[in-house]
N, C-alpha and C positions, 0 to 999 in steps of 0.2 A: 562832482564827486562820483566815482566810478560804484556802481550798483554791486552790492554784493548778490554774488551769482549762490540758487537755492541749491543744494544739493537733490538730483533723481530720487524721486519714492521707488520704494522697492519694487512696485509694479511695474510702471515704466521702464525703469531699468531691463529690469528682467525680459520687455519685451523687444527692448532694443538690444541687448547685449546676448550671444548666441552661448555665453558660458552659464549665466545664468538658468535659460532654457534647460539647456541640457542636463543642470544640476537637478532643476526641477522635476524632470524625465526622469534619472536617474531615483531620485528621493518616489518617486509613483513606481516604478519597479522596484524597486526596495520593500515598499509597501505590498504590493502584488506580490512577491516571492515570501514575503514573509508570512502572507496571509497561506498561501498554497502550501508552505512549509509546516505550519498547525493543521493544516487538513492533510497533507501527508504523516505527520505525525498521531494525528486520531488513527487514521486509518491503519498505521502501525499498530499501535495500541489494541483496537479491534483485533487488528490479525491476531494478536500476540495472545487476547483475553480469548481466539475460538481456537488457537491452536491448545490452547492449557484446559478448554474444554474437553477438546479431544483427546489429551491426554489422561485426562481423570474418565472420563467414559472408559479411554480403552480399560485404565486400571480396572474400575468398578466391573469391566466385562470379564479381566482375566479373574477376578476375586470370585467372580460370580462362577464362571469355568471351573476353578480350583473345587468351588464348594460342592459344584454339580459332580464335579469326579469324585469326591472325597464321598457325598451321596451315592454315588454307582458303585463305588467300594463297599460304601456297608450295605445296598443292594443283593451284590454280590456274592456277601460273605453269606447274607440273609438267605440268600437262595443257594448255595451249596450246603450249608446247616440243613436245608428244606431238602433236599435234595437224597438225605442220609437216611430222610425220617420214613416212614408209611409209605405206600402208593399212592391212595387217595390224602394225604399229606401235602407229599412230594406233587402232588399237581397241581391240590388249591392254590399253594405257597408259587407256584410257578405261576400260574395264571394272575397273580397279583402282584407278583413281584413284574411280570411281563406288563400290566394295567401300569403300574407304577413310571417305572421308564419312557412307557410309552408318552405317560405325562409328562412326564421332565423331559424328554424329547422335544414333544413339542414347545411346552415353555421354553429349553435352551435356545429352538431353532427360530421363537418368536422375539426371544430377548436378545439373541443374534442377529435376525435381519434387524432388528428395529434400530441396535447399535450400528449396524454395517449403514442405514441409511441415514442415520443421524450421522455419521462423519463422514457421507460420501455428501450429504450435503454441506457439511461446513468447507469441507474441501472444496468444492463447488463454489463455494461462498468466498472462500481465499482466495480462488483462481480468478473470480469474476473480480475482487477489486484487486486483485495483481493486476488487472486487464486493464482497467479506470486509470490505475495510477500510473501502467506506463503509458497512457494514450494520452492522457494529463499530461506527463513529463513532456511525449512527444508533439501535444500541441504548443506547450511555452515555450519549448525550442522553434519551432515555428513561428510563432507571434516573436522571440524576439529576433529572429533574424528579420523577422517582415520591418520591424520594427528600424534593426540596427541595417537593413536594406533603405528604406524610406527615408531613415538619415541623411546617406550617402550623397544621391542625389538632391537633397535638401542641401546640402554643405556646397554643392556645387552650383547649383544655381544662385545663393548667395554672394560669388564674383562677382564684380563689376560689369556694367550689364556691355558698355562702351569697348572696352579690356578685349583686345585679340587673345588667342592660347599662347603664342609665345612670349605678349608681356605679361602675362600671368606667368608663363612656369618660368621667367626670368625673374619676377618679383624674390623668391626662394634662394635663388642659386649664392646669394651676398652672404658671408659669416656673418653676425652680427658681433660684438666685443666681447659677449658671453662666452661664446663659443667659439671662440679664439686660443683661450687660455688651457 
């Protein structure tokens, strides 16, 4: 009575059969691109959450500018009013109105740089993981050409080890009935 033959476990198979392998490859880059794709996508995300940063600073800094001038305006008017008045008036008023600006001067030119350095470093901060991610991009393209390199010659030394080059590339050259029609 003729033995019935077990079907291959999926292990085996897979290590004899070079479709399998390759699926298996295939399914592990899959997984690696998919993984580098959530970290490029965080990393979008960041960008996006210090770019919206940057843009409410700058608002908060023109809001802050508006109000400083709208202040220099009624300075202004304050010290031409002063200006109308007495000599010794017209001086106090000047010398304090001069005290005054000179304040807000420097608060503006402090709330200024502090703003200019807080977006030159976020900017800073975008440029350096724009940097990451294409050096990221440009080592996966790397790893997978190393990768889809290493194949190549895999595939080929998988021929027959007896097999000359011209019974090999004559094995190809037959249509088969598929490929016929």
């Amino acid at each position: 009575m003729p033995t019935k033959k077990r079907p291959m476990k999926r292990k085996k198979a897979a290590k004899k059969d070079p479709a399998f392998r390759q699926l298996a490859q295939l399914r592990k880059n899959v997984k690696e691109l998919r993984v580098k794709l959530e970290r490029e996508e965080k990393a979008r995300k960041i960008e996006a959450r210090v770019k919206s940063e940057a843009q409410k600073a700058r608002a908060q800094l023109a809001s802050q500018i508006s109000a400083l001038r709208d202040q220099g305006r009624k300075l202004a008017t304050n010290l031409r009013a002063a200006l109308t008045d007495a000599t010794s008036k017209r001086d106090t008023a000047r010398q304090q109105a001069l005290a005054k600006i000179a304040e807000i001067k420097a608060e503006y030119s402090k709330k200024s740089a502090d703003m200019r350095s807080e977006l030159s470093r976020a900017r800073a901060e975008v440029a350096r993981k724009s940097e990451e991610l294409r050096k990221l991009a440009g080592e996966a393209a790397h790893r997978a050409v190393e990768i889809i390199r290493s194949e190549e010659p895999h595939a080929a030394s998988e021929a027959p080890a007896g097999s000359s080059p011209e019974s090999v590339a004559g094995i190809g050259d037959e249509k088969e009935p598929d490929e016929e029609q």
